[in-house]
PDB file of N, H, CA, C and O in Angstrom:
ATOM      1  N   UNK A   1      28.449 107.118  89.359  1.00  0.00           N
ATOM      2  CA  UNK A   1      27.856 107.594  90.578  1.00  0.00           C
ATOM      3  C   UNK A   1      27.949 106.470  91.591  1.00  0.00           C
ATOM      4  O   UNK A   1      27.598 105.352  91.213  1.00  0.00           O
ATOM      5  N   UNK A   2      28.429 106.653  92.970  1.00  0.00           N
ATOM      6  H   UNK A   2      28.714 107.562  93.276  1.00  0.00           H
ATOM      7  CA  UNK A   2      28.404 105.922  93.534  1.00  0.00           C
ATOM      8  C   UNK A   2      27.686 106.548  95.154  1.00  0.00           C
ATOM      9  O   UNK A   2      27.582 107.744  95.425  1.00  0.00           O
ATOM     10  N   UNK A   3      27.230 105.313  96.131  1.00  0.00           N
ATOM     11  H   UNK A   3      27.314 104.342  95.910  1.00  0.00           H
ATOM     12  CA  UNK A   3      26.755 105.878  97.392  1.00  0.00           C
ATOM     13  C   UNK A   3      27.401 105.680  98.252  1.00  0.00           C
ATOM     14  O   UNK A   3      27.980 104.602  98.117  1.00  0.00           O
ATOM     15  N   UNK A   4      27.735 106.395  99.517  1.00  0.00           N
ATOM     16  H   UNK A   4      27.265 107.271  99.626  1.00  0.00           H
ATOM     17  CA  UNK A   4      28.757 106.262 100.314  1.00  0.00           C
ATOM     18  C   UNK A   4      27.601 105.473 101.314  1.00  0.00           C
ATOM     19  O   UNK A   4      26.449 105.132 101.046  1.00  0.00           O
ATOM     20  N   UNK A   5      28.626 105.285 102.948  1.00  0.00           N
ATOM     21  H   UNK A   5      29.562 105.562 103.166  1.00  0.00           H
ATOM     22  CA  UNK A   5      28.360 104.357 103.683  1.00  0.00           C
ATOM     23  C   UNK A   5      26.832 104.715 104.352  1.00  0.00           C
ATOM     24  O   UNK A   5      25.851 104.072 104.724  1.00  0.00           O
ATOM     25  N   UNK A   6      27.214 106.039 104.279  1.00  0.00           N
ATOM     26  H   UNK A   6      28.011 106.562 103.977  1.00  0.00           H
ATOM     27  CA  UNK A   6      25.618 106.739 105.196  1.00  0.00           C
ATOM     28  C   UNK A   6      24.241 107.691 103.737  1.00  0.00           C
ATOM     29  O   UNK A   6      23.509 108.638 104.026  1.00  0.00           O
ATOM     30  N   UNK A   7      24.311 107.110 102.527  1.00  0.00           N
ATOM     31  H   UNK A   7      24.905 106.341 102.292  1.00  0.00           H
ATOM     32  CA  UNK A   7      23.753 107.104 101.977  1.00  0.00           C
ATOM     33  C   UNK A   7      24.195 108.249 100.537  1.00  0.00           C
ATOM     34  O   UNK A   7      23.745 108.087  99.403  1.00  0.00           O
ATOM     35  N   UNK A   8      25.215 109.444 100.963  1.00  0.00           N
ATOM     36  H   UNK A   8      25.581 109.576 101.884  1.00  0.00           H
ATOM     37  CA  UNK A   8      25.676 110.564 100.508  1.00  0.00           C
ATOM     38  C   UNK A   8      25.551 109.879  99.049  1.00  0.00           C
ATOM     39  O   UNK A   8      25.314 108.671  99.051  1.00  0.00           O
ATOM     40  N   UNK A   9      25.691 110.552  97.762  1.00  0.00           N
ATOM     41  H   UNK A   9      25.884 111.533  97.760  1.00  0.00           H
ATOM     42  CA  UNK A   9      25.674 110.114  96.597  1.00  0.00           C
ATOM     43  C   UNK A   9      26.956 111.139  96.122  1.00  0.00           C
ATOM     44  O   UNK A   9      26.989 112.367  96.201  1.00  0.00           O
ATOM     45  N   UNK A  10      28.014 110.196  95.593  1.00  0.00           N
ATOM     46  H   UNK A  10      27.987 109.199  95.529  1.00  0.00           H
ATOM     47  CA  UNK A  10      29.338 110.456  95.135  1.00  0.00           C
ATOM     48  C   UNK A  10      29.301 110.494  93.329  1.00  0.00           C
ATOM     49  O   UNK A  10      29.026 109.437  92.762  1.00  0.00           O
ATOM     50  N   UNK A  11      29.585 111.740  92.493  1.00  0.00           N
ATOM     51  H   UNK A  11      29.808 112.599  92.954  1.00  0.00           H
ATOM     52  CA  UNK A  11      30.323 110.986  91.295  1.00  0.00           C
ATOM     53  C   UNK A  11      30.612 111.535  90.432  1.00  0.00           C
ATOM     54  O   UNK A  11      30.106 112.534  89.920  1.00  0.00           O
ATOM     55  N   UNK A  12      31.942 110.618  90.012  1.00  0.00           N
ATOM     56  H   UNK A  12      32.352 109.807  90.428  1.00  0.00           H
ATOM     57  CA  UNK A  12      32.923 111.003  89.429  1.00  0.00           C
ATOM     58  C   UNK A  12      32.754 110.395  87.585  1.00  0.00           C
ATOM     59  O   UNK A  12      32.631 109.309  87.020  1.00  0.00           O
ATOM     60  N   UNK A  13      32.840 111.792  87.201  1.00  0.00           N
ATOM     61  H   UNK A  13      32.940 112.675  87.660  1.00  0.00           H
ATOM     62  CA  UNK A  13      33.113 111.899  85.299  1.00  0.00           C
ATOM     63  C   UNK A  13      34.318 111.682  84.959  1.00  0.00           C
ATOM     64  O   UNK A  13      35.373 112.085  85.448  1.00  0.00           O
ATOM     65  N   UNK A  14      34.059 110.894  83.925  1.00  0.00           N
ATOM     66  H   UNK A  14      33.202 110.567  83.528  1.00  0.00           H
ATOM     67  CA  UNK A  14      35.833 110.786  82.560  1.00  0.00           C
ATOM     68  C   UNK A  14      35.722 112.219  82.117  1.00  0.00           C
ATOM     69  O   UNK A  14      34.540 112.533  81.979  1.00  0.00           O
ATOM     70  N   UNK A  15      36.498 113.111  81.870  1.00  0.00           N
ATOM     71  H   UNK A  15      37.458 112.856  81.981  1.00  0.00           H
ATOM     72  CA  UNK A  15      36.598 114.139  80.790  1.00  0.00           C
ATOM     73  C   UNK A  15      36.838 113.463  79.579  1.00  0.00           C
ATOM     74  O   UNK A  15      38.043 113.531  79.335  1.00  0.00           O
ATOM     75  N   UNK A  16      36.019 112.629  78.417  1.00  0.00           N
ATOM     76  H   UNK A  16      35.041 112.574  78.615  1.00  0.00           H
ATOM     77  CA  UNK A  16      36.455 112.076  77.441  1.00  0.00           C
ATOM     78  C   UNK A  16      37.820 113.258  76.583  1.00  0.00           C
ATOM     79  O   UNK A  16      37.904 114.444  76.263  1.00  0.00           O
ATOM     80  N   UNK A  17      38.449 112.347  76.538  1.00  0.00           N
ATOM     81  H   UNK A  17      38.381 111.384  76.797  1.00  0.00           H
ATOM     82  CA  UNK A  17      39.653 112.827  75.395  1.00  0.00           C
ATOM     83  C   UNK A  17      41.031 113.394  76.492  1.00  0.00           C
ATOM     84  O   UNK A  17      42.032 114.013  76.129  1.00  0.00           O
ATOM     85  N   UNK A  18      40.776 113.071  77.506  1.00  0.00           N
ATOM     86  H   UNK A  18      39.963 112.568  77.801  1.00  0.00           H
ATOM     87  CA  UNK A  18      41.628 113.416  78.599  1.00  0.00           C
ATOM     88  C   UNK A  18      41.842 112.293  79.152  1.00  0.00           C
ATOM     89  O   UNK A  18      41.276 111.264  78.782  1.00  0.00           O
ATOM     90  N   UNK A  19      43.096 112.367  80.571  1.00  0.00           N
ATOM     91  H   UNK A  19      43.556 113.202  80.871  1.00  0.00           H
ATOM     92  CA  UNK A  19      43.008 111.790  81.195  1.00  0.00           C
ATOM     93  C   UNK A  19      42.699 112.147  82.927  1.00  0.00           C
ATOM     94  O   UNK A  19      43.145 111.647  83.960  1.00  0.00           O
ATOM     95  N   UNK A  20      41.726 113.248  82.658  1.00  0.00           N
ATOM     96  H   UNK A  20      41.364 113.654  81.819  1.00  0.00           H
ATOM     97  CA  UNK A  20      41.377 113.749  83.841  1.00  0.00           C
ATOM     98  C   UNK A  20      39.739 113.096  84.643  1.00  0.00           C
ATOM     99  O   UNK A  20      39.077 112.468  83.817  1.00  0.00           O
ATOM    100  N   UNK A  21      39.268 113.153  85.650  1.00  0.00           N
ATOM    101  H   UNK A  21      39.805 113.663  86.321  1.00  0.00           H
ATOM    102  CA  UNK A  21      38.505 112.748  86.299  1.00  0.00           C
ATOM    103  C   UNK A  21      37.960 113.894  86.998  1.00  0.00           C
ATOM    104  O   UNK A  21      38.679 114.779  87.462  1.00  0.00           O
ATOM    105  N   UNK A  22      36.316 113.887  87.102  1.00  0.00           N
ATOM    106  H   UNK A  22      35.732 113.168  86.725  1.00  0.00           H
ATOM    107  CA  UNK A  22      36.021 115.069  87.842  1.00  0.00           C
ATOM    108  C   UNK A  22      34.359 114.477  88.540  1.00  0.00           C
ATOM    109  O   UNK A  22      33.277 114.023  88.169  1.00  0.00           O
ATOM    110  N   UNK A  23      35.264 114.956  90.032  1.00  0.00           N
ATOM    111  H   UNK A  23      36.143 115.325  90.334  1.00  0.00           H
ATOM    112  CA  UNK A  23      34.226 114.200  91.195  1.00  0.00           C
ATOM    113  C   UNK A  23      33.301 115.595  91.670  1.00  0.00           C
ATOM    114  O   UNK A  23      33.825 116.708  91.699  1.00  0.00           O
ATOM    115  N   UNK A  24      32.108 115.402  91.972  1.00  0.00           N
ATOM    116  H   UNK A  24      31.683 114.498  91.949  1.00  0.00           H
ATOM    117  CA  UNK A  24      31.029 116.281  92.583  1.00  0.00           C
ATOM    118  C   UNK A  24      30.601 115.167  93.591  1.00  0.00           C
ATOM    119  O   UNK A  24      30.290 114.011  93.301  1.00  0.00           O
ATOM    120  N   UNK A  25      30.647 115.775  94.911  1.00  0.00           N
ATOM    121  H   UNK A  25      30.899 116.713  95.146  1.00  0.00           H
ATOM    122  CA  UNK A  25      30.285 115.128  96.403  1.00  0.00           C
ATOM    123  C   UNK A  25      29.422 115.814  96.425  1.00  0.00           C
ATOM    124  O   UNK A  25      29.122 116.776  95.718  1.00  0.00           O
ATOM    125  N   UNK A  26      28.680 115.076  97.757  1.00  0.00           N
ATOM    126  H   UNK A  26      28.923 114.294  98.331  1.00  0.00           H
ATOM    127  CA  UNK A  26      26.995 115.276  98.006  1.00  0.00           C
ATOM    128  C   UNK A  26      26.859 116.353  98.327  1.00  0.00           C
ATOM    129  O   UNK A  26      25.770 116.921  98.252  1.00  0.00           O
ATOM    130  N   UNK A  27      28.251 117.071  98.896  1.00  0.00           N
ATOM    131  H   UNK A  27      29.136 116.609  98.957  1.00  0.00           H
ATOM    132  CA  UNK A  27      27.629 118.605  99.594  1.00  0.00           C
ATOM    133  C   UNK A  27      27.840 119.760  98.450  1.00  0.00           C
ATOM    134  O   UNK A  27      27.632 120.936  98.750  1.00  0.00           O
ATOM    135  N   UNK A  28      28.405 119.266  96.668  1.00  0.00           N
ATOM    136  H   UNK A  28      28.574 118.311  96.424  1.00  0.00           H
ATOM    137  CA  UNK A  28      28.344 120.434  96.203  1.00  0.00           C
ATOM    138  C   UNK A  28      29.600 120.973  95.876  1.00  0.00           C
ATOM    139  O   UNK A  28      29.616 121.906  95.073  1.00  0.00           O
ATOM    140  N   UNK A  29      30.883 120.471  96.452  1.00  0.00           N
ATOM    141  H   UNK A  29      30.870 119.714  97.105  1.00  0.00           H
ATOM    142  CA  UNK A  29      32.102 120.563  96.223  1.00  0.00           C
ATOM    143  C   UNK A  29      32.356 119.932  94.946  1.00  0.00           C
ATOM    144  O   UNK A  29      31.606 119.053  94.522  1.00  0.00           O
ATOM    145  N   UNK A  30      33.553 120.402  94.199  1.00  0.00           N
ATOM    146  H   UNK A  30      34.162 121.115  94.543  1.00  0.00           H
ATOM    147  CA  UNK A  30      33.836 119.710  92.722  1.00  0.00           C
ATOM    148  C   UNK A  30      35.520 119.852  92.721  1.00  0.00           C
ATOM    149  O   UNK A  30      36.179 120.769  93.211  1.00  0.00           O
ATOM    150  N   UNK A  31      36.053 118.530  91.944  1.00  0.00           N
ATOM    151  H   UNK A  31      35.518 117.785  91.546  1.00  0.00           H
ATOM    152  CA  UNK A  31      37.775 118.267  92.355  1.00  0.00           C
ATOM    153  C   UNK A  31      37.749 117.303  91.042  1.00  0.00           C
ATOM    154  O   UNK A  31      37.026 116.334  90.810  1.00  0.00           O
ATOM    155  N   UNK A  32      38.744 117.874  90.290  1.00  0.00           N
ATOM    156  H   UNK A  32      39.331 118.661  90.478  1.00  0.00           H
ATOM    157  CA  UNK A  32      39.623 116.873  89.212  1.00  0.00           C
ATOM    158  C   UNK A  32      40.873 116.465  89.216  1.00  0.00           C
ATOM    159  O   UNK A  32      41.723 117.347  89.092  1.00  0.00           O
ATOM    160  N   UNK A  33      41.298 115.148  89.347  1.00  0.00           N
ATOM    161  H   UNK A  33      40.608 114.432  89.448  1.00  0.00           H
ATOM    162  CA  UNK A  33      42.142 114.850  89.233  1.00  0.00           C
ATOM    163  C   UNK A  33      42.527 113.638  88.592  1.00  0.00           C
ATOM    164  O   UNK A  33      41.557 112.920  88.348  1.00  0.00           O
ATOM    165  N   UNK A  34      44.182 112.947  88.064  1.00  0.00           N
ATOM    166  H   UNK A  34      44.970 113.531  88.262  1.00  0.00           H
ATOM    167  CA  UNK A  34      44.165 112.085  86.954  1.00  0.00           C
ATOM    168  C   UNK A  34      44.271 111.461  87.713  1.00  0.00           C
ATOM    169  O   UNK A  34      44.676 110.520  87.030  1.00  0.00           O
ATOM    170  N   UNK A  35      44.265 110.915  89.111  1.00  0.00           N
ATOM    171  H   UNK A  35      43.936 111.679  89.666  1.00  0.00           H
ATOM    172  CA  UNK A  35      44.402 109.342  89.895  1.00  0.00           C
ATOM    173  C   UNK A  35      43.238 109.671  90.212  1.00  0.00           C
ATOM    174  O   UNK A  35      42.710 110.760  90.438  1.00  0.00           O
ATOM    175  N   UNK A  36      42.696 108.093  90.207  1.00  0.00           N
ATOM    176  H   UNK A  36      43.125 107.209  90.024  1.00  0.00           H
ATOM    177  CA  UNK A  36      41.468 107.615  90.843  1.00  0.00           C
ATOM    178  C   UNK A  36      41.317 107.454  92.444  1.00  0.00           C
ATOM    179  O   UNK A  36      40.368 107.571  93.219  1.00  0.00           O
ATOM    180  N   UNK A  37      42.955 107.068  92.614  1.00  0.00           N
ATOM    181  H   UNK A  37      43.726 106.973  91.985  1.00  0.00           H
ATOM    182  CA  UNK A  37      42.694 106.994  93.882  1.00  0.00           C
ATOM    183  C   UNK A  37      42.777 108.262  94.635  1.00  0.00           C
ATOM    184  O   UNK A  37      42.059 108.256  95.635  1.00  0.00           O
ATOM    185  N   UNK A  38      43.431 109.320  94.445  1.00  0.00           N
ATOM    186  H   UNK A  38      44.014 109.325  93.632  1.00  0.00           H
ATOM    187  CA  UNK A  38      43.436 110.912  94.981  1.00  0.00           C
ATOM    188  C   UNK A  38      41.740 111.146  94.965  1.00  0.00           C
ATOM    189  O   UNK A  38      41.220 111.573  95.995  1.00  0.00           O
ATOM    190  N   UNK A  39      40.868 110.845  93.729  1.00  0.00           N
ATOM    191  H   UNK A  39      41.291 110.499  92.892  1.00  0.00           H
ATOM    192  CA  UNK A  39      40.148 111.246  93.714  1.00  0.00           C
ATOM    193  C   UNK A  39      38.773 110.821  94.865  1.00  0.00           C
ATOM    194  O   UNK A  39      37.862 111.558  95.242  1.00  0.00           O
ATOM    195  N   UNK A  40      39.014 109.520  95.184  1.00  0.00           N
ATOM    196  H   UNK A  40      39.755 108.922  94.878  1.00  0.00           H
ATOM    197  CA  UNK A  40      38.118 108.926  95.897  1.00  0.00           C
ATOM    198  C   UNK A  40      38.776 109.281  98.006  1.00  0.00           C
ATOM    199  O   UNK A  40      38.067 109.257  99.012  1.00  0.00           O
ATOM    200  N   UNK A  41      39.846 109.474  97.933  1.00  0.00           N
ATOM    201  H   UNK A  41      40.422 109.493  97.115  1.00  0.00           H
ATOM    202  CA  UNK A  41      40.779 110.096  98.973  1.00  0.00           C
ATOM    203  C   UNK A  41      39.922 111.677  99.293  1.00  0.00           C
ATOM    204  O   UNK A  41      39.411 111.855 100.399  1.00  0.00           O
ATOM    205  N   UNK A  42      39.873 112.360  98.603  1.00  0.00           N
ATOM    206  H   UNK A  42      40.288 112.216  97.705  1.00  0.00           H
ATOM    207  CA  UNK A  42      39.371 113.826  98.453  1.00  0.00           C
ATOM    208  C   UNK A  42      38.181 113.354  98.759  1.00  0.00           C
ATOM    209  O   UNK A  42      38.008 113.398  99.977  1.00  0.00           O
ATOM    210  N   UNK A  43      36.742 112.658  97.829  1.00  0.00           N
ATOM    211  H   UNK A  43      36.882 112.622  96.839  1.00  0.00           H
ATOM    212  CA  UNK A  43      35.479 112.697  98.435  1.00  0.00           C
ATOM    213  C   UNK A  43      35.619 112.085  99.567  1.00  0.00           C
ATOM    214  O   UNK A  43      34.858 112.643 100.357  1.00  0.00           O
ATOM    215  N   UNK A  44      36.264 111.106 100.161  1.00  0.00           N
ATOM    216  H   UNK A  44      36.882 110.652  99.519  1.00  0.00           H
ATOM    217  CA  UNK A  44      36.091 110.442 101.311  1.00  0.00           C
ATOM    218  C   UNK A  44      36.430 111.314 102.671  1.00  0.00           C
ATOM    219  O   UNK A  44      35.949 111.168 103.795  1.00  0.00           O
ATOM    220  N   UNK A  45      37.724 112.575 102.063  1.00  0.00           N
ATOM    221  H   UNK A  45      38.114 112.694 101.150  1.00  0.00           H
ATOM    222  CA  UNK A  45      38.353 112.800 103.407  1.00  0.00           C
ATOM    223  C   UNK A  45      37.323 114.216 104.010  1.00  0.00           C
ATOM    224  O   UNK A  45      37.820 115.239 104.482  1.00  0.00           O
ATOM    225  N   UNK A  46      35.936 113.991 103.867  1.00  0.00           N
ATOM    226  H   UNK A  46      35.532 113.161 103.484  1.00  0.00           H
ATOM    227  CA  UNK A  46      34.840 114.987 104.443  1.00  0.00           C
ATOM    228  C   UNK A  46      35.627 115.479 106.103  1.00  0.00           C
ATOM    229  O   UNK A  46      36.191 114.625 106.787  1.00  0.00           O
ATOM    230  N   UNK A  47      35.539 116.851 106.517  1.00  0.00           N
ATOM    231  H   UNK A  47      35.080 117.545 105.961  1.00  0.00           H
ATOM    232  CA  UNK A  47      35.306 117.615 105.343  1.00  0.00           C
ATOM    233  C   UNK A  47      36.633 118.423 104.872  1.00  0.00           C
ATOM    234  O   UNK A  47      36.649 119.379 104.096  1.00  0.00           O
ATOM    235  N   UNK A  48      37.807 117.784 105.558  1.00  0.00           N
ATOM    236  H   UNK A  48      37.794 117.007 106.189  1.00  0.00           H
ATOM    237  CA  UNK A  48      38.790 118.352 104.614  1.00  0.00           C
ATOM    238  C   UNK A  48      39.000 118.794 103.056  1.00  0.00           C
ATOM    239  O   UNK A  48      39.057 117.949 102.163  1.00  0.00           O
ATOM    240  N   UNK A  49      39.145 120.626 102.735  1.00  0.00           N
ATOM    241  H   UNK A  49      39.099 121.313 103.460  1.00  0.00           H
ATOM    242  CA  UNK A  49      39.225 120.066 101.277  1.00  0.00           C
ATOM    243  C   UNK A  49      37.713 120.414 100.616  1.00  0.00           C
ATOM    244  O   UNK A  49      37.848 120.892  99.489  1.00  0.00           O
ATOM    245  N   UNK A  50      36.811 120.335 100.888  1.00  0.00           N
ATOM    246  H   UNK A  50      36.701 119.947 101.803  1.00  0.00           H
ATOM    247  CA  UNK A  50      35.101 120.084 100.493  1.00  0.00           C
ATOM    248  C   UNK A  50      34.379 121.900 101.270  1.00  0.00           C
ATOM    249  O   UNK A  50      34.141 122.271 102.420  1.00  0.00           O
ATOM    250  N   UNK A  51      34.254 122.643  99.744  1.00  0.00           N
ATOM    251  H   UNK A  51      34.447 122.342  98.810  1.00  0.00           H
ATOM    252  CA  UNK A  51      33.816 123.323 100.127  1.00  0.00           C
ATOM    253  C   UNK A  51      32.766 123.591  99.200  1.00  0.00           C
ATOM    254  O   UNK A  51      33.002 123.409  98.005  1.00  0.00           O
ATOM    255  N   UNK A  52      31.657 123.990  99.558  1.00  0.00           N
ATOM    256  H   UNK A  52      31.465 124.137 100.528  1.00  0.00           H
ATOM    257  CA  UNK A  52      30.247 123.850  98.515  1.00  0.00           C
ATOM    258  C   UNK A  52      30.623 125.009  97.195  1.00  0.00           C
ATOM    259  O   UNK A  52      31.421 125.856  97.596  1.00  0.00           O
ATOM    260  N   UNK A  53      30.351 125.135  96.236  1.00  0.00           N
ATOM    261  H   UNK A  53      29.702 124.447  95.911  1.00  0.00           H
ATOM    262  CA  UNK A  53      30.178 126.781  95.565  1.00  0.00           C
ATOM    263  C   UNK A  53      29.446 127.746  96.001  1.00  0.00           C
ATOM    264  O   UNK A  53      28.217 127.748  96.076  1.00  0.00           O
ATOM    265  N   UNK A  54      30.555 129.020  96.451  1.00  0.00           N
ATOM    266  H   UNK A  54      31.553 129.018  96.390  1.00  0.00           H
ATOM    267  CA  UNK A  54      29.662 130.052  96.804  1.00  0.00           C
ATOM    268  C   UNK A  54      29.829 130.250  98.652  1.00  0.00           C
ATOM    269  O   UNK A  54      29.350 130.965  99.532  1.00  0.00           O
ATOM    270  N   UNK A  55      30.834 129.107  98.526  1.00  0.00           N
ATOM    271  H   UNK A  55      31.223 128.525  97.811  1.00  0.00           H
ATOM    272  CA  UNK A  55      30.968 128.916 100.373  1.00  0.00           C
ATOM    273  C   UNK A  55      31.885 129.853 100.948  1.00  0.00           C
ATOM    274  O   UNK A  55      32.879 129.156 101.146  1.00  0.00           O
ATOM    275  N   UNK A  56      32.111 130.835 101.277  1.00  0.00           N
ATOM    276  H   UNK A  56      31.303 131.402 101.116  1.00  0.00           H
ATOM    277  CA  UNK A  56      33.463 131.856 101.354  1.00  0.00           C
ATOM    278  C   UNK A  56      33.809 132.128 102.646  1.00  0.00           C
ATOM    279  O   UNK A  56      34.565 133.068 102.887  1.00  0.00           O
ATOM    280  N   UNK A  57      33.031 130.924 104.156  1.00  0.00           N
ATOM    281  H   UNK A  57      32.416 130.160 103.960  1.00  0.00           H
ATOM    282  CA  UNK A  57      33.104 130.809 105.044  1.00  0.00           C
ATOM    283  C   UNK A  57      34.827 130.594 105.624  1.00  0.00           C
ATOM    284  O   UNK A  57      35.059 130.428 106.822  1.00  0.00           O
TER     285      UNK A  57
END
């Protein structure tokens, strides 16, 4: 878990036995992917991309 610059709380799980990664951002959105850096690219690039569950706006 990590906190972004304006306080948001970021974080990203190992899928043990994989090599996948799976990030949940503060607003509720969820994204797996095997680079770390795609993954921190995606929570950062708000709000491209970031849609809550259930959002069908």
């Amino acid at each position: 878990m990590s906190t972004g610059p304006t306080g948001e709380i970021y974080r990203v799980d190992w899928l043990p036995g994989t090599d996948v990664l799976h990030g949940t951002c503060h607003c509720g959105a969820e994204h797996t992917a095997q680079d770390p850096v795609e993954m921190w690219e995606w929570m950062l690039g708000h709000p491209e991309g970031h849609r809550p569950p259930g959002d069908d706006a």
